[in-house]
C-alpha positions as CSV (number, residue, x, y, z in Angstrom):
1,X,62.2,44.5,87.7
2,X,65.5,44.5,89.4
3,X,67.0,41.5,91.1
4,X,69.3,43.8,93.4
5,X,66.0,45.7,94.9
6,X,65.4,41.8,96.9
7,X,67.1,42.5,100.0
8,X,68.2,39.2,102.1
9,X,70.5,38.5,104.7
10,X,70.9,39.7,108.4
11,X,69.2,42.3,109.9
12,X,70.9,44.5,113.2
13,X,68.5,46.1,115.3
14,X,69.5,49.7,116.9
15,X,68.5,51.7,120.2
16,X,68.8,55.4,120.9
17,X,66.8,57.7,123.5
18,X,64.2,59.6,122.1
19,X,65.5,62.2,120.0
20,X,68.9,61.5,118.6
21,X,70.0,61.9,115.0
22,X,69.3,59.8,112.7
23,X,73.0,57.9,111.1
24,X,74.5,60.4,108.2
25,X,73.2,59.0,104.5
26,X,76.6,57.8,103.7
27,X,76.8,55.4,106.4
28,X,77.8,52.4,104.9
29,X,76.3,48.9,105.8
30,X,77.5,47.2,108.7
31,X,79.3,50.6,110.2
32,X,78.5,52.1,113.9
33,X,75.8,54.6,113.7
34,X,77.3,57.1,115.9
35,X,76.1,59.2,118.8
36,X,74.0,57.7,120.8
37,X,73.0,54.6,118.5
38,X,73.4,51.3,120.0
39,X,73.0,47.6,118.5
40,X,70.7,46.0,120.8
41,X,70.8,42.4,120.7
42,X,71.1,39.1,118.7
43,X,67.8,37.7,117.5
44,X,66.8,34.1,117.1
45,X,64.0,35.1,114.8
46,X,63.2,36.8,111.8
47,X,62.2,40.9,112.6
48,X,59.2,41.2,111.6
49,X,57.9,45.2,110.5
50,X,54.3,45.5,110.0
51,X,52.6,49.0,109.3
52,X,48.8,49.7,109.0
53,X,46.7,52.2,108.8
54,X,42.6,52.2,109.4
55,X,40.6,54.3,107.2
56,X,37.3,56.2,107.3
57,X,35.4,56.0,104.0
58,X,33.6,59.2,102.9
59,X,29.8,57.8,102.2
60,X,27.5,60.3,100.7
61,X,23.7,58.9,100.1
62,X,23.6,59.7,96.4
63,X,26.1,57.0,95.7
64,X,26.6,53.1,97.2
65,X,30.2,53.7,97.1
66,X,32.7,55.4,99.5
67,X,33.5,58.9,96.9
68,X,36.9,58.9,99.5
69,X,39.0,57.9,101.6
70,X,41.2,59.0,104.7
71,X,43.6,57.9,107.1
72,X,41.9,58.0,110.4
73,X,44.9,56.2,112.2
74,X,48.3,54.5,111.6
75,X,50.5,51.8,113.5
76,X,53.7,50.7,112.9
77,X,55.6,47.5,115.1
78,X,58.7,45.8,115.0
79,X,58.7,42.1,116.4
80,X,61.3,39.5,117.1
81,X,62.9,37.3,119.6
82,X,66.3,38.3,121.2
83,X,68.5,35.6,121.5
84,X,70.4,37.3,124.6
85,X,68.9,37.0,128.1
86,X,70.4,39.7,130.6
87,X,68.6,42.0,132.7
88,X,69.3,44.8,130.7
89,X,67.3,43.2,127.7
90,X,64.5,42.3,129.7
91,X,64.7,45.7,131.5
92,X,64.1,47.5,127.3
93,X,60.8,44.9,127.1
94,X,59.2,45.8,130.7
95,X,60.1,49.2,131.9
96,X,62.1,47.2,134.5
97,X,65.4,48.2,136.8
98,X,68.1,46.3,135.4
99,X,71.0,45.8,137.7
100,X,74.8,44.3,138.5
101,X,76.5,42.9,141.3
102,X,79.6,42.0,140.7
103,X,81.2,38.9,142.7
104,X,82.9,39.6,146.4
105,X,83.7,37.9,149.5
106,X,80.4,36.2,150.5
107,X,78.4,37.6,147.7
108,X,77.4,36.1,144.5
109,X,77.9,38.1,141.1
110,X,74.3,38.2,140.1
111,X,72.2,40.0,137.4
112,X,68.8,40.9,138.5
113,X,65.7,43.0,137.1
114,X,62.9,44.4,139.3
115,X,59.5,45.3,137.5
116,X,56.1,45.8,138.8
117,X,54.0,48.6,140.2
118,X,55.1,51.7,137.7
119,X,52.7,53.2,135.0
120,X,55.1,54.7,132.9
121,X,56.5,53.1,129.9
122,X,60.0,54.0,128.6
123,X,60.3,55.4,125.3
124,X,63.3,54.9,122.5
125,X,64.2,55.5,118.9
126,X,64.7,52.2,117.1
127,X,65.9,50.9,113.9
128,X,67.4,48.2,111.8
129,X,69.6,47.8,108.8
130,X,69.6,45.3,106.4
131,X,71.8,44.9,103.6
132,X,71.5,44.4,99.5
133,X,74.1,44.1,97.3
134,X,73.4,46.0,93.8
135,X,74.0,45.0,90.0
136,X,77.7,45.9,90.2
137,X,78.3,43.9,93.3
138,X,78.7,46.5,95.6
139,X,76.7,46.4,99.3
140,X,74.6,49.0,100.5
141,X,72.2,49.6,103.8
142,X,68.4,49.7,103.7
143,X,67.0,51.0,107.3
144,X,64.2,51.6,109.1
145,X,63.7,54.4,111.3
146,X,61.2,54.4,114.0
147,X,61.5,57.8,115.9
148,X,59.5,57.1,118.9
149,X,58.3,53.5,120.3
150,X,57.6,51.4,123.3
151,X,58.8,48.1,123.7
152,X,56.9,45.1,125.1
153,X,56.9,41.2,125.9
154,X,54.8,40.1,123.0
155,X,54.7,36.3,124.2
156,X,55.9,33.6,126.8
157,X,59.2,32.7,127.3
158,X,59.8,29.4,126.4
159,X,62.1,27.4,128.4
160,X,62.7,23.6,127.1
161,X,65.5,21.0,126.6
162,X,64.8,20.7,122.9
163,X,65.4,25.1,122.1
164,X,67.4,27.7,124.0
165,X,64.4,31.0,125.7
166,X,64.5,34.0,123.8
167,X,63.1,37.5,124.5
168,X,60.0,37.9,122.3
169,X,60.2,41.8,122.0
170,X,57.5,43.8,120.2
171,X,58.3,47.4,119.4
172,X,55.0,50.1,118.9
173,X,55.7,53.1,117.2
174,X,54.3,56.6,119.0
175,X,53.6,60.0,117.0
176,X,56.6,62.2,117.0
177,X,55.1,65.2,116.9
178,X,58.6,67.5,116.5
179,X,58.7,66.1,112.4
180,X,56.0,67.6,110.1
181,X,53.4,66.2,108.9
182,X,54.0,63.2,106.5
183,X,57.3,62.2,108.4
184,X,55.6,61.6,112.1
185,X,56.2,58.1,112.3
186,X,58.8,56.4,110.7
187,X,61.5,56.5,107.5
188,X,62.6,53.8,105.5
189,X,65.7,54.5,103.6
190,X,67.7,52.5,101.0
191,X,71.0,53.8,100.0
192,X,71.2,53.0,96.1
193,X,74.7,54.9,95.7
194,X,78.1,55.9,96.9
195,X,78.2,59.6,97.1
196,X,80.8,61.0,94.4
């Protein structure tokens, strides 16, 4: 067992379109992921990642007990609450038109978001990096990769005297079906050395 495989500490949470490359392996924690990679937004609670998978057991009548089993469908989700409310959050979470107007003679500076009446639900790469620091006190980045997801309202707002609202976000993985097979839905990578 090894105390510097615990990972603790803050977690950033990255947005790309569809697509882009993944950060370079020697990355280091806490540095910009390039390209199109963007941090999204500060949280107010912990990200939660949860992956499943339903299986179909093999039954055959000569025994009472499955002689296999298969994957017959996988989900992984990413779930939080964003500490930051602009339009351009909210816009992630519902598909929405985010926009600006800045201030002028007789016209408010205002941030607005329109949603309603549209089908389509926009799709991003998402990630998030976490740190650990190892036995000779150095830090390095452990990350999650999501190639393809959907993002969603996952609760009510709540709006009180006694806490600050949030954006409860929930993030759903979709297939990406340019990897091969065994690499179609997500990577988790922990960097355990400097490169020499």
């Amino acid at each position: 067992m090894a105390v510097a495989d615990i990972l603790n500490g803050p977690v950033v949470i990255w947005k790309a379109p569809v697509g882009e490359a993944l950060p370079d392996d020697s990355t280091g924690a806490g540095v910009a992921w390039g390209g199109n990679w963007e941090t999204y937004a500060y949280t107010k609670a912990p990200l939660s990642c949860n992956y499943t998978a339903t299986e179909l057991e093999i039954m055959v009548q000569q025994e009472l007990t499955a002689v296999n089993r298969v994957k017959s469908g996988e989900n992984l989700t990413f779930e939080t609450v964003l500490a930051e409310i602009t339009s351009a959050r909210m816009a992630v979470a519902t598909s929405g038109t985010p926009s600006t107007t800045a201030a002028a003679a007789e016209q408010v500076g205002k941030d607005e978001l329109d949603v309603g009446g549209e089908s389509a639900i926009d799709q991003y790469a998402w990630g998030f990096e976490g740190t650990y620091v190892n036995s000779s006190g150095t830090q390095f980045p452990a990350r999650w990769f999501m190639y393809k997801g959907t993002a969603n309202l996952n609760a009510a707002q709540e709006w009180s005297v006694a806490d600050y609202p949030g954006i409860p976000i929930q993030v759903k993985a979709l297939v990406d079906t340019t990897k091969s097979a065994g690499s179609k839905l997500f990577k988790f990578q922990r960097v355990t050395a400097a490169a020499v």
